[in-house]
N, C-alpha and C positions, 0 to 999 in steps of 0.2 A: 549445345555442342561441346564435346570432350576431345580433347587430344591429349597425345603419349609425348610428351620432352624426358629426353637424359637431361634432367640438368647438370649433372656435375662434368658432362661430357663438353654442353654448351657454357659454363663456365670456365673450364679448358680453353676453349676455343675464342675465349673474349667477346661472346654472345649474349652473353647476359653476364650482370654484375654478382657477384656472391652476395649482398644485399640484394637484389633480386629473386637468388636463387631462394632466399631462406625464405621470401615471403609468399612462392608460389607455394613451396615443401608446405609451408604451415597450412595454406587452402587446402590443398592438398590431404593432408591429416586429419581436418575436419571434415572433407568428405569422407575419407575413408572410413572416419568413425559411425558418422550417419549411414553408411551404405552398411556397417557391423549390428546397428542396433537395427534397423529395415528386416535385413534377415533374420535377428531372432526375433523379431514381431512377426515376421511374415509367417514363418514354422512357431512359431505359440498360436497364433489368430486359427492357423489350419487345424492344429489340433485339440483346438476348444471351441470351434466351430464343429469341426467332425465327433467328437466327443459327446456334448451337446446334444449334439441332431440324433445322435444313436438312443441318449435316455431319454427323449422325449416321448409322448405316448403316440403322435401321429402324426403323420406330414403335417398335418395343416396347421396342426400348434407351432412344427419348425417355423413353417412362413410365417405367422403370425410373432409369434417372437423376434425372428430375424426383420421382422419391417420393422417392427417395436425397435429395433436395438441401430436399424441404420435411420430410422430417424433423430433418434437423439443422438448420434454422429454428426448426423447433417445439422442439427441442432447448434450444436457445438462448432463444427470446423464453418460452416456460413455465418456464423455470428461472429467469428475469427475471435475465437476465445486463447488467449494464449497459452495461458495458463494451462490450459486443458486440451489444447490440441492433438497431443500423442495420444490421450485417452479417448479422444473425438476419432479420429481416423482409428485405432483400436474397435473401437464401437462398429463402423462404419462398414470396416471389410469383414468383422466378423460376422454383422447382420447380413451383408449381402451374402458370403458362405452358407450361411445358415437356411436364409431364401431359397436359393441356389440347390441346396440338398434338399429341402422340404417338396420345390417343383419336381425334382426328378423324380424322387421315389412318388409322389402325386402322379406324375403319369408315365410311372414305370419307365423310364429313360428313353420314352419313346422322340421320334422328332421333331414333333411340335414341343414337347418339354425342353427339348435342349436349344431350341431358337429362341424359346423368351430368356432361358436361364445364357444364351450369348445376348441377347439386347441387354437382360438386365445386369450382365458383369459388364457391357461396355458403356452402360449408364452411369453404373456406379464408380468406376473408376475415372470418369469424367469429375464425377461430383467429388469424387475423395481424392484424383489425383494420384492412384492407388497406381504402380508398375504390374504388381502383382496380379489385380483383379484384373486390367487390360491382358495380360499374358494368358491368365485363367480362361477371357472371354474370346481369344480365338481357340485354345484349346477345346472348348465348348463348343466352339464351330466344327472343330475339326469330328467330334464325337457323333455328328448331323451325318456324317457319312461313313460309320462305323470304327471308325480311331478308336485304337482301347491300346491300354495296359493289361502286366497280370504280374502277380507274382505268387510263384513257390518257393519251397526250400532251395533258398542258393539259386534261384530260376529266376528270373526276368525276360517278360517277352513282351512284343510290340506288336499286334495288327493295324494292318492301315487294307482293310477291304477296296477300296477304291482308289488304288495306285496316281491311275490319271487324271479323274478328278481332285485329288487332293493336289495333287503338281499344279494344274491350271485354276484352280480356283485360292489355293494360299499364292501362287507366284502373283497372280492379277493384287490381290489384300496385302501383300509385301509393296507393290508398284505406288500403288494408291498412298499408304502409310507412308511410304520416303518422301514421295511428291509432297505430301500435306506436312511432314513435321521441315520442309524449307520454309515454308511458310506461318505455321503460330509459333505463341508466346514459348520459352522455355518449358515450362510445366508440361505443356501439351505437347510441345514435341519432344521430349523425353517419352510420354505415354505412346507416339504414334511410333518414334523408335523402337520399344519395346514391343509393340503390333507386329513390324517389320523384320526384325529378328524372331519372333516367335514363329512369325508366315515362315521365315526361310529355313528354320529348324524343319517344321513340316514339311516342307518342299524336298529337303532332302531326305526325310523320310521315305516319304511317297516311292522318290527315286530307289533307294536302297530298295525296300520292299518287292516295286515291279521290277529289277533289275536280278532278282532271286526268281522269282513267281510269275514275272507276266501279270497282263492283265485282263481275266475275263470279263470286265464289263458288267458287272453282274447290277450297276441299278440301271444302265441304258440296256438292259435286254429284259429288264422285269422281273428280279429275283423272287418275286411271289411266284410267279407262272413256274419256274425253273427249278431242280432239282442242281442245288448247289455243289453235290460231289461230278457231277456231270459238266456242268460250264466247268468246272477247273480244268476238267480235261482238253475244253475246247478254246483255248487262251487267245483272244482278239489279238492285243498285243503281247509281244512275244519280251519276254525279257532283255534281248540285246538289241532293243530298239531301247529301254530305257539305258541297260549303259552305256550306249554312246552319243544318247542324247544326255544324258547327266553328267559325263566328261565334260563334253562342249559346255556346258551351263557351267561346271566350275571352275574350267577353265578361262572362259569368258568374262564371271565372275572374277574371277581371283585378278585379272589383268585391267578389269573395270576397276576396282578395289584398291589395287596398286596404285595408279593412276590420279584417284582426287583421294589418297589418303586415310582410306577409311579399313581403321587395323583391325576392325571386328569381323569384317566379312572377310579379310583376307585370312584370318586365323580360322574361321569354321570351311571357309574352300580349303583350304590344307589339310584341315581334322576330316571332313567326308573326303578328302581325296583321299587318304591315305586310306579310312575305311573305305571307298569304293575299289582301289586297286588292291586291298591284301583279297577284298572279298570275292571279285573274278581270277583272280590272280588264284587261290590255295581252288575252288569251285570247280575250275579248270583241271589245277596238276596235281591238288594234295598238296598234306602239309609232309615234304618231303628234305631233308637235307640239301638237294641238288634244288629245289623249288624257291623253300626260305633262301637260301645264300642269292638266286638271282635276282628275288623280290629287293632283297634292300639294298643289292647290287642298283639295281632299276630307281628303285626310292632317292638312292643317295645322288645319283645322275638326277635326278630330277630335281630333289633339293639345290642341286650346285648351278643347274638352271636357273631358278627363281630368285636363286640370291645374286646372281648375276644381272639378273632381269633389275631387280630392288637394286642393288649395287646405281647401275644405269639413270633410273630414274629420281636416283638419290640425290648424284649430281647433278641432276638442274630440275628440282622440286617443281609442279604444276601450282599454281596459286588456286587452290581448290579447300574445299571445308574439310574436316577429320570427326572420325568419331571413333 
């Protein structure tokens, strides 16, 4: 469990001792360092794993290499070698990377490829304890139902083919994930947290997506059989059924979140709300001078809402958990 104190606020306030305050700041510093050196492993591990996988001569030497390389991690981190620990989980998620990419191009990223390469990143990050490779293996999931990236020059773009499926199937694996990390050890519920927060990034994906586009349904009507520029034309559901079903959800959200304390979902309900309302908002009128001035007309009334809202529940806090 993580929570946000000002302390020099609650020292002020005769809340804590300044001998207290110094002894949280200093945990506190130690995490942060840990969480500094996590990220450049995590961006070295991906790029010598992806590197790697490229000079090899064939998928199957990737898997074979990457088992070779996450078992002597698991070597290492089960033996609880200390010394060598940082080197162990190093070992551990780069072999599973390395698996991971040898599977897919092995069967060409088709769907059963990416269901073992989701069991086997949520195995692994079990065994390594890994935030990363738990995050990777729902994103894995997500790719089961067509989820991609791209990138060009200065381009970045997002498909998510199956708007409503991905909404109800990461929302259900967000549900499941919070229920389960109130219950294990720290380790584990940190991983199932980061489940949880991955599910709900996707979730509003989905949202965004069918809220531009609709959603033709294309694997509940049989995209084999179908001529795919066709169902586009014939959209099952229609786009402003997801946005205002994705309002209600983060609205919902964001006053759920309020409520027992928990600053991470109330910060990503604020960041898609604001992309959800510039995005019907300009979709609508254009990005127009008369448009912009009422959108953050609009924003700023809404802002002065929630801080009011927070104001309220500030003064008589829930005894609930934070994260």
């Amino acid at each position: 469990m993580k929570i946000t104190l000002d302390l020099s606020k609650l020292v002020e306030d005769g809340k804590l001792t300044a001998e207290e305050a110094e002894r949280l700041k200093s945990l506190a510093s130690h995490d942060t360092g840990s969480l500094a050196v996590n990220i450049l492993i995590a961006f070295g591990v991906i790029s010598i794993a992806a590197s790697v996988g490229a000079l090899l001569p064939s998928a199957e030497t990737v898997i074979v290499m990457g088992l070779i390389m996450f078992a002597a991690g698991c070597a290492v981190v089960l033996n609880n070698v200390v010394q060598w620990t940082v080197f162990g989980q190093i070992l551990l998620v780069t072999g599973a990377l390395m698996f991971s990419g040898g599977v897919i191009g092995l069967g060409e990223g088709s769907v059963a490829s990416m269901l073992i390469v989701t069991a086997s990143l949520a195995a692994a990050s079990i065994v390594a304890r890994s935030s990363l490779l738990a995050s990777l293996a729902v994103i894995a999931l997500s790719a089961t139902l067509g989820a991609r990236t791209g990138y060009s020059h200065a381009t970045y773009s997002l498909a998510i083919f199956e708007p409503t499926l991905t909404v109800v199937l990461f929302s259900v694996l967000a549900l499941v994930a919070y229920r389960a990390s109130l219950r294990l050890k720290a380790d584990y519920e940190r991983l199932a947290v980061i489940v949880a927060r991955t599910s709900i990034l996707l979730v509003n994906f989905g949202f965004w997506v069918g809220s531009l586009w609709g959603d033709p349904l294309f694997l509940l009507r049989g995209f084999k059989d179908h001529n795919p520029a066709e169902m586009m034309r014939s959209i099952v559901i229609q786009p402003s059924v997801f946005s205002i079903v994705w309002a209600a959800a983060l609205i919902g959200a964001a006053i759920w979140a309020v409520t027992v304390n928990r600053r991470w979902l109330v910060n990503i309900a604020a960041a898609f709300g604001a992309i959800h309302f510039y995005t019907q908002w300009f979709e609508r009128l254009g990005a127009t001078p008369v448009s912009v001035l009422g959108g953050g007309v609009l924003m700023l009334l809404v802002a002065y809402g929630l801080w009011m809202f927070n104001k309220r529940m500030t003064a008589s806090p829930p005894a609930a958990e934070a994260a």
